[in-house]
N, C-alpha and C positions, 0 to 999 in steps of 0.2 A: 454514346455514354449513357442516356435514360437508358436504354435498354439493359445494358449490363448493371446499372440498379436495381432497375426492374426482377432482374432473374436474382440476383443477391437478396430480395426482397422473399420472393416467394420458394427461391434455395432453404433460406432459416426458416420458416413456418411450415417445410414441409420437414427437414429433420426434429423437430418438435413435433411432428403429427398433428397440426395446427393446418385446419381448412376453412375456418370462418373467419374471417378478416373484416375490420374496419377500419380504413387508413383515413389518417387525417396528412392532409398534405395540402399544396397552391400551383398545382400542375396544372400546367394547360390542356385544352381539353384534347387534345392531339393526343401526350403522354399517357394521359388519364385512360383514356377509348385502348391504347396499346395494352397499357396495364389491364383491363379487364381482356382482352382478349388471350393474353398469355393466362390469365387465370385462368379463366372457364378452359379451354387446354389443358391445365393441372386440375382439374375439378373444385377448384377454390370458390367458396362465397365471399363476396367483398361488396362492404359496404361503404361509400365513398363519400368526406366527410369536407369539403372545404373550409378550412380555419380563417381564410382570412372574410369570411362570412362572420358576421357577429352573432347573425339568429341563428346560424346555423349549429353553433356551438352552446348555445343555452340550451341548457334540458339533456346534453349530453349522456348526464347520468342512465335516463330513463330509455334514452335509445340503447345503449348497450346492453345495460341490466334485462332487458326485456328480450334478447336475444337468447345467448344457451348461458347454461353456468359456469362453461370457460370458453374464452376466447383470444383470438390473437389480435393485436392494436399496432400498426403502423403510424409513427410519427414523424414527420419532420419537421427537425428542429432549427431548419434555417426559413421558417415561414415569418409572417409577423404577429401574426397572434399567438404564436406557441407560448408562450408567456402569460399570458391569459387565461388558455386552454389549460396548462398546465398546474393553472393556480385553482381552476373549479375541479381537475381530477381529484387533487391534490386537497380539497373540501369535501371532496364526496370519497374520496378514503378509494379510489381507482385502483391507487398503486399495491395490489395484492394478488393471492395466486389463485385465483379467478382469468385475470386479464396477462397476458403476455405478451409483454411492450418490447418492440424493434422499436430506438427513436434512435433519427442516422442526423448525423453531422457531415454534412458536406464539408466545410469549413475546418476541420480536424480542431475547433476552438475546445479544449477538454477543459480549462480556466473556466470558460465562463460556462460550462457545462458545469462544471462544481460549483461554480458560483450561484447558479440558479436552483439545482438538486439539494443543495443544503437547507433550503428553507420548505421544502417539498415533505410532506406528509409522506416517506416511504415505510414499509415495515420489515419486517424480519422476513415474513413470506413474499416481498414481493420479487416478481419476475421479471425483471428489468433488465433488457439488454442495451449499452448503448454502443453504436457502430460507426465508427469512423473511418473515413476515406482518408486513407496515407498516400496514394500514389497512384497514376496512369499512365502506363505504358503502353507503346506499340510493338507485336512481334513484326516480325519480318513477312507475312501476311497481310500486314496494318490493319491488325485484330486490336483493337483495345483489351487493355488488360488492369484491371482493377484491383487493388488490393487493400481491404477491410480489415482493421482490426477490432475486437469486441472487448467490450468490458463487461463485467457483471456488476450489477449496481443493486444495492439495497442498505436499507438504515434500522440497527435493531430497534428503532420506536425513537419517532423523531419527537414525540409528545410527550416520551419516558425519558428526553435526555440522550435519546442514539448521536452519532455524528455515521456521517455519510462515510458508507465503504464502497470502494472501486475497485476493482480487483481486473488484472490482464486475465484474457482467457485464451482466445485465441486468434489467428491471422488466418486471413481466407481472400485466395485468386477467384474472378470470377471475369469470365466474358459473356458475348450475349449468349451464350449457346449453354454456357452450364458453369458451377461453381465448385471449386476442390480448396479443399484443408492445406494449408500449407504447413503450418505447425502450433504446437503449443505455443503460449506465451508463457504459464506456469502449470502446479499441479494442479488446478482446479479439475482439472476433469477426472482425477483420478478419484475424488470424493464427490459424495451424492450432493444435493444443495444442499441438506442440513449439516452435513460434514463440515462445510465450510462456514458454517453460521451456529456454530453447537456453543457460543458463550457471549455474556451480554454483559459484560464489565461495564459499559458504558450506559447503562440504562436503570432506574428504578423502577421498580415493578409494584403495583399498588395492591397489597395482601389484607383480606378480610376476617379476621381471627373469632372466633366466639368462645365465650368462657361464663359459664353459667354459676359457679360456686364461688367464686371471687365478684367484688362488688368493681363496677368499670371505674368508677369513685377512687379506688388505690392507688396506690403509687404505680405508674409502667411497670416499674423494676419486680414490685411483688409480683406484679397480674404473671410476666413472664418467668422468673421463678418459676413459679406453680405449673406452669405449663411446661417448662423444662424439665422440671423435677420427674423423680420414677416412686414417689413414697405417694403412701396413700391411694392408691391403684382407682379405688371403688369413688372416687369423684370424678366428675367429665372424664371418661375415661377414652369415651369416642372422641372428643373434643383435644384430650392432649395425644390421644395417640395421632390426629389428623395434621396436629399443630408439628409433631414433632416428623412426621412424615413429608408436611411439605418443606420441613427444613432440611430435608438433604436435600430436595426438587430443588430448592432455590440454590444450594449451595453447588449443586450440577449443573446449575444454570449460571453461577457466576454473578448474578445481577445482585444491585443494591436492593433494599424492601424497605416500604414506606408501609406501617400496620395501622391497620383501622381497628377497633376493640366492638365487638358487640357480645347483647349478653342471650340472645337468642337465636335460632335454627330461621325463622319466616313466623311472620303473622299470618299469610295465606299463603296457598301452593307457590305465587312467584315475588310476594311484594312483601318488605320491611327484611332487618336481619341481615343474615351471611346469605341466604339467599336469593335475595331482594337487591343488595349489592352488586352479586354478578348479574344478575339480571337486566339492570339498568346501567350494566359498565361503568360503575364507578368503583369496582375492583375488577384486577386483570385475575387473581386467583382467590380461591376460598383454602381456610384449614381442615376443612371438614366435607369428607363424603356425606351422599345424603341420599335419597331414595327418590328414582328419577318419576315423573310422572307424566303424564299425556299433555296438560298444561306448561309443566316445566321446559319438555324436550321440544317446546315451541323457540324457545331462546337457549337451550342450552346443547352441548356435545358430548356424551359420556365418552370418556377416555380409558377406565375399567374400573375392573371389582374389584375395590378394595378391602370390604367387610359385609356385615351382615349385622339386621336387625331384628332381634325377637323379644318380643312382649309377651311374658310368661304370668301367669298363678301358679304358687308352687306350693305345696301344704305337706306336712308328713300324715301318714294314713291315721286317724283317729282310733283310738284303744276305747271304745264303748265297752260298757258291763254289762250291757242287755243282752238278751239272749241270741245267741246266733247259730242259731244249728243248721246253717248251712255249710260248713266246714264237712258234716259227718254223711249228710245226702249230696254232695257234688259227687261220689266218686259214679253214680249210677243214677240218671237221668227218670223222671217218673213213669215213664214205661217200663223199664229194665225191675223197677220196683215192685209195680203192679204186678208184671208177671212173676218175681220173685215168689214173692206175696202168694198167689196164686197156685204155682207150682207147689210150694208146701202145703197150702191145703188140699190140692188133688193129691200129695203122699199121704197123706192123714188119716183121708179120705180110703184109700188104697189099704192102708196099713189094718185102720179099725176093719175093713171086710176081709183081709187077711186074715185076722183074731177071731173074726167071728165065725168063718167057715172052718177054719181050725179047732173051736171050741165046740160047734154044729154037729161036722161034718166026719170032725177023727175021732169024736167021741171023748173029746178030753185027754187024748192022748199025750200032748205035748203040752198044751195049755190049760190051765188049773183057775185061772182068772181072767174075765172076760173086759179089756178096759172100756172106758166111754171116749165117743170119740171125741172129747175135750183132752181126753187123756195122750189119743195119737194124733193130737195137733200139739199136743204138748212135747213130745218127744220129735216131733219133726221140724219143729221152732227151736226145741233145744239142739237139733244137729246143728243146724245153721250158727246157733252159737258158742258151735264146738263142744256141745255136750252128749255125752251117751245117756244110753237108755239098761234099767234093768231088763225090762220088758224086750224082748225078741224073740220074732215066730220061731216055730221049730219046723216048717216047711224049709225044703230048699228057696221054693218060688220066695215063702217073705222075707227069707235071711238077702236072697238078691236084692230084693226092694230096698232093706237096709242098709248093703253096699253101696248101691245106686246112688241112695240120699246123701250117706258120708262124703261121697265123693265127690259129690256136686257140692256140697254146702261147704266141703274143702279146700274147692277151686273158688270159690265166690267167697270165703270169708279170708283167704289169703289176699287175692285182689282186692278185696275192699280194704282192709289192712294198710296195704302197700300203699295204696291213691293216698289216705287219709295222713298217713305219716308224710307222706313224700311232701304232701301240699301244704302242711304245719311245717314242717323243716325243713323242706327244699327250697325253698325261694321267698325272701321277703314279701309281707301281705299287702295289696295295692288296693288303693282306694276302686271301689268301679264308677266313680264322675271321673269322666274323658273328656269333655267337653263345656263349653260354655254354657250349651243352655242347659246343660247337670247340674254346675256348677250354678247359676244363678235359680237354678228350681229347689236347692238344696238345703238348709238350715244351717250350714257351717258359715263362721263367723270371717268377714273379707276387709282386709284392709289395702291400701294402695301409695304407691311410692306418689308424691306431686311434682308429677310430672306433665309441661306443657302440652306434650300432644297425647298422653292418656287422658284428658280431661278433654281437649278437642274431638279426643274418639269417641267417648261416652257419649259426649253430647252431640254430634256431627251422624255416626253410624245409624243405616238404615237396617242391621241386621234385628231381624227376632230376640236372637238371644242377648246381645247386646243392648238391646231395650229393656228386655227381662232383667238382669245384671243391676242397670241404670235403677231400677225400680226397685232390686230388693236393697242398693244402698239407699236410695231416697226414701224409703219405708224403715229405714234403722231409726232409733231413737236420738243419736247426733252425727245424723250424716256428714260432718264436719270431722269428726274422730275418727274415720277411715284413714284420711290421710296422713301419713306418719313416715319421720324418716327412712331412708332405706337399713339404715343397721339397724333400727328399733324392728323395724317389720322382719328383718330377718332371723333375731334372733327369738321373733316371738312365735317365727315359725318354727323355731328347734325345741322352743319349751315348753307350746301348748301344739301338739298333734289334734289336725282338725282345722287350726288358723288359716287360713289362705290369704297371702300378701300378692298384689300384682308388682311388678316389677320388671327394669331392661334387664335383661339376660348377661348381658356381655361386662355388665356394673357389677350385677349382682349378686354372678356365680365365683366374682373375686372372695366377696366375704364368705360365701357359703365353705368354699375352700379353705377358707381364714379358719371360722368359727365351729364350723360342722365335724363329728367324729364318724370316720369311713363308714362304719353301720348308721348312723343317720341320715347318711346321705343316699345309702338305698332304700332306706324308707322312704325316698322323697317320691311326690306325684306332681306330675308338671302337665299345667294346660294351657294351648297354646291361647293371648288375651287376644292377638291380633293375627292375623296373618304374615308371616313369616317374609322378609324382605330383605335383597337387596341390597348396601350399600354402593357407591357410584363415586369416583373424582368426575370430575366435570369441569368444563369450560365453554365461555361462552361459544355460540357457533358462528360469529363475528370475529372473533378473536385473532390475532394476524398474530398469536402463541402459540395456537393453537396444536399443530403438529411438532411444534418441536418441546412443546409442553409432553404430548403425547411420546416421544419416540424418548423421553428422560424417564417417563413415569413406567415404560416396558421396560427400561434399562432398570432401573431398581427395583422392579418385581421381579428380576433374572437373575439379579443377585441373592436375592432373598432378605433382604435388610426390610424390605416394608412385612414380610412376614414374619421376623424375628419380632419387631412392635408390635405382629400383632395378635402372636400368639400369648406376649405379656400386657397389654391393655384389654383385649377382647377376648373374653372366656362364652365359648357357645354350648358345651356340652359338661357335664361330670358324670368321671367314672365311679361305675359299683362293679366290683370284682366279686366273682364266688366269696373269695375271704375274708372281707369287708366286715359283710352284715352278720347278724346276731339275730334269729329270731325266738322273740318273747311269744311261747304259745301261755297265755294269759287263762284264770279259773273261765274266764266268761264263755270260751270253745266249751267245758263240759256245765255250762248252767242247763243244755237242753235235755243233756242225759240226767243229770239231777233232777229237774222238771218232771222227767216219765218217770223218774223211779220212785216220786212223789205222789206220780200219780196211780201207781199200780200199787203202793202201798194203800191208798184210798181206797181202791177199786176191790183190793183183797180185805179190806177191814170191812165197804158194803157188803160183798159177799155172803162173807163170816156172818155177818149180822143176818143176813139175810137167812142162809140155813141154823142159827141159831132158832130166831122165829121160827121158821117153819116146821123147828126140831119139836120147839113149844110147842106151839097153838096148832100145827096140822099131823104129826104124829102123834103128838098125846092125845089130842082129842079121839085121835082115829083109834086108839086102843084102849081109850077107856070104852066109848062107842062098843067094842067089840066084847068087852068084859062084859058089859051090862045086856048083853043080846046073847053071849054064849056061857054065860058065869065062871068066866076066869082070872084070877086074881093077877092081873097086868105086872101090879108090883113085885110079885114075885116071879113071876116072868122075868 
């Protein structure tokens, strides 16, 4: 008979695919020495654990745990300490899906099997077989013949108010030689283990809510409202879409909910808060995804992604008066310039020795006036801006030169044309601060949503620019007047272009949509304040909810229901269409062409002045000089 145990023993742990064994049993050491040797035969490790030892049974924990991080556990439960043993597993939280407990009932007593399992710490995940011996026969061989039937046992949280389930599963013949299936006892096999464990009616489950705009101080009945509620979008807006997301998880789960109210995320990465909570297991779930971190995922399990965290500065581009003539020099970079530049004075150049081999050379034939070369840099300055010339050779060779020039100066004042329009009414004007440390080296005016952990960044970050930032708010006159609510900051970004407010993204860009007109909204410039993250469900990695928290929380991201919330709580981008915007090309694009025409009227009034003088004082002189040396009366000259 031990023998046909025996092989039932390590039958079940091998259709489990279960090789590491620690049995606890009060076999003598005859059975015991048998039992290892059929093992090692099946390549089994077993570790053998006598219960009715008292020392041998303290510290149980640590002998297990310290093995692999699943294993198979042989009990029986007709020993006499199994009641004891049972009681320290059953303290140290044993009964989970780590361990994969065979505990056999020789005595087929299933009473006091319920009797003792009921007060047993099991959980939802645990792996609990219990097997009892119904019957032994003899075939006409005088083969023993043994037949086992199994129960599934598990409690969804005996701590939460579970009550113990038992469930038939199936019957199994087994002699010493080998073991076969006889039959079902129900459908249990036809469903996975969470199939049969997918609702927890019987259990409260302890939920950690945060809500930061309402005071914890109010009535329950408002705090919830508010978190129920779909009005007023742009408050805790991650907080109700979290709150209203784990309420279908819990309503897929069936179970009662006992709520805990807090009004903050953590005080540090793992301690105080909703965070701090599950952390310390004093809730089984949170309302709120959060942004996993290297300390956190020391006690926690991400389950997925449920959203995303961005910290923006968003400003419309500033409309200055001052001068900006770079608008009119983008379309041709300073080289492209120079040699412009250049090119027309080598035609000038070209043109005045044209005129003057002409005037030279053909005797005046064509040309009757001879210009200065001021005069054919002037004419090849004015092709370029689309102007003709009286003046033109009467050779073939300068009439080509003048072709040449038109045509160049054709192609180049079309192109330039086109760039400059295209880039005033092609596309709203964007600020060029990209980035933080632009942005804090900058002179525009920054105010900030008060928010806990933008204040923890400011002050926590070891980046450059983020120092920089810190600094030019703590160098404002009342650094304390930055922080301002988030509608104030947003609408102060709509009316003063230039303002820059920091702000969450996902709160934020609810009002912007609210308050902003479609061309305002492609004036907008956004820089990222933090680095872009993340959001995360999670659960503890303790948690014996663990998986069937997870395989609810893939069922409603398959539906699409957690993404219907969260396309209306959580706003990450805004669109600007071709049709939207409106661009204002403003007088301040032509101050710099005002400026030069300022100043070449200056240039031409020195001039003027200039050969006026020298009309006076170096021509007259020069002929009077000549009157009084050759006696000719100048004036009538």
């Amino acid at each position: 008979m031990d023998k046909v145990l025996l092989n039932f023993i390590l039958y079940y742990f091998l259709k489990i695919n279960m090789k590491v064994l620690v049995a606890f049993n009060c076999w003598d050491m005859e059975t015991q020495l048998a039992f290892y040797k059929m093992a090692a035969d099946r390549s089994f490790y077993i570790d053998y654990i006598n219960i009715n030892d008292s020392k041998a049974i303290q510290g149980i924990e640590y002998r297990i745990w310290g093995k692999r991080p699943t294993m198979g556990i042989f009990l029986d439960l007709n020993c006499e300490s199994t009641e004891e043993l049972l009681d320290i597993a059953s303290k140290q939280r044993l009964f989970n899906d780590h361990f994969f407990w065979l505990i056999y009932d020789g005595m087929a007593n299933v009473t006091y099997f319920r009797a003792l399992f009921k007060q047993l710490n099991l959980a939802v995940d645990a792996e609990v077989t219990y097997a009892v011996l119904q019957s032994v026969e003899s075939d006409w061989n005088n083969t023993n013949l043994a037949a086992y039937t199994l129960y599934d046992v598990y409690n969804n949280g005996y701590y939460h108010g579970g009550k113990l389930n038992m469930t038939l599963d199936r019957e199994i013949y087994c002699t010493a030689a080998q073991c076969t299936l006889s039959k079902y006892l129900s459908k249990l096999h036809l469903r996975s283990k969470y199939g049969n464990r997918n609702q927890l009616h019987d259990v409260t489950m302890r939920l950690t809510v945060v809500v930061t705009k309402v005071p914890l101080t109010a009535p329950p009945e408002e705090i919830f409202a508010f978190l129920r509620s779909v009005s007023d979008t742009s408050k805790d807006s991650i907080a109700r879409f979290g709150f209203q997301a784990v309420s279908i998880l819990i309503h897929f789960l069936g179970c009662n909910v006992n709520y805990t109210l807090v009004n903050r995320w953590t005080i540090n990465e793992t301690h105080g808060g909703l965070i701090g909570a599950l952390a310390v297991q004093s809730a089984d779930l949170i309302s709120t995804p959060f942004i996993p971190t290297a300390p956190r995922m020391e006690f926690f399990t991400v389950i997925a992604e449920t959203s995303s965290f961005r910290s923006i500065c968003l400003f419309r581009t500033p409309r200055n008066s001052g001068i900006q003539g770079d608008a009119f020099l983008k379309p041709f970079n300073t080289t492209v310039w120079l040699l412009f530049g250049l090119l027309l004075l080598l035609t000038a150049a070209v043109l005045w020795s044209i005129f003057r081999l002409e005037r030279k050379r053909m005797h005046q034939r064509y040309v009757d006036y001879m210009p200065s070369f001021l005069a054919t840099f002037l004419i090849s300055f004015g092709s370029a801006c689309s102007q003709g010339s009286d003046l033109v050779p009467g050779s073939i060779g300068g009439r080509m030169v003048f072709f040449t020039l038109y045509l160049l100066t054709f192609l180049m004042y079309n192109y330039y044309t086109s760039i400059v329009v295209s880039s005033l009414l092609g596309s709203p004007v964007k600020s060029d601060i990209k980035t933080m440390g632009q942005l804090a080296d900058s002179s525009l005016e920054v105010g900030l949503e008060p928010l806990p952990f933008t204040l923890t960044y400011l002050n926590n970050s070891l980046l450059p620019e983020v120092r920089r930032f810190k600094h030019k708010i703590d160098s404002t006159p009342n650094p304390q007047a930055i922080w301002m609510p988030l509608k104030k900051g947003i609408l102060r970004v709509r009316d003063e272009p230039g303002f820059v407010f920091g702000f969450e993204a996902s709160t934020g860009f609810l009002l912007v949509k609210r308050y902003y007109k479609p061309y305002e909204i492609c004036d907008l410039n956004e820089i990222l304040f933090r680095p872009e993250k993340s959001l995360f469900s999670a659960i503890h990695k303790n948690s014996s909810y663990k998986e069937i928290a997870k395989q609810r929380v893939y069922r409603i991201l398959e539906t699409g229901v957690s993404l219907k919330l969260h396309r209306y709580w959580v706003q990450t981008t805004l669109e600007c269409f071709d049709s939207n915007f409106i661009v204002e090309v403003g007088m301040e694009y032509m101050a710099p062409l005002f400026f030069l025409l300022v100043c070449t009227y200056l240039l031409v009034l020195t001039v003027l002045l200039l050969e006026i003088l020298h009309k006076k004082y170096w021509i007259d002189k020069k002929m009077r000089l000549e009157s009084i040396l050759f006696g000719v009366n100048w004036h009538n000259e």
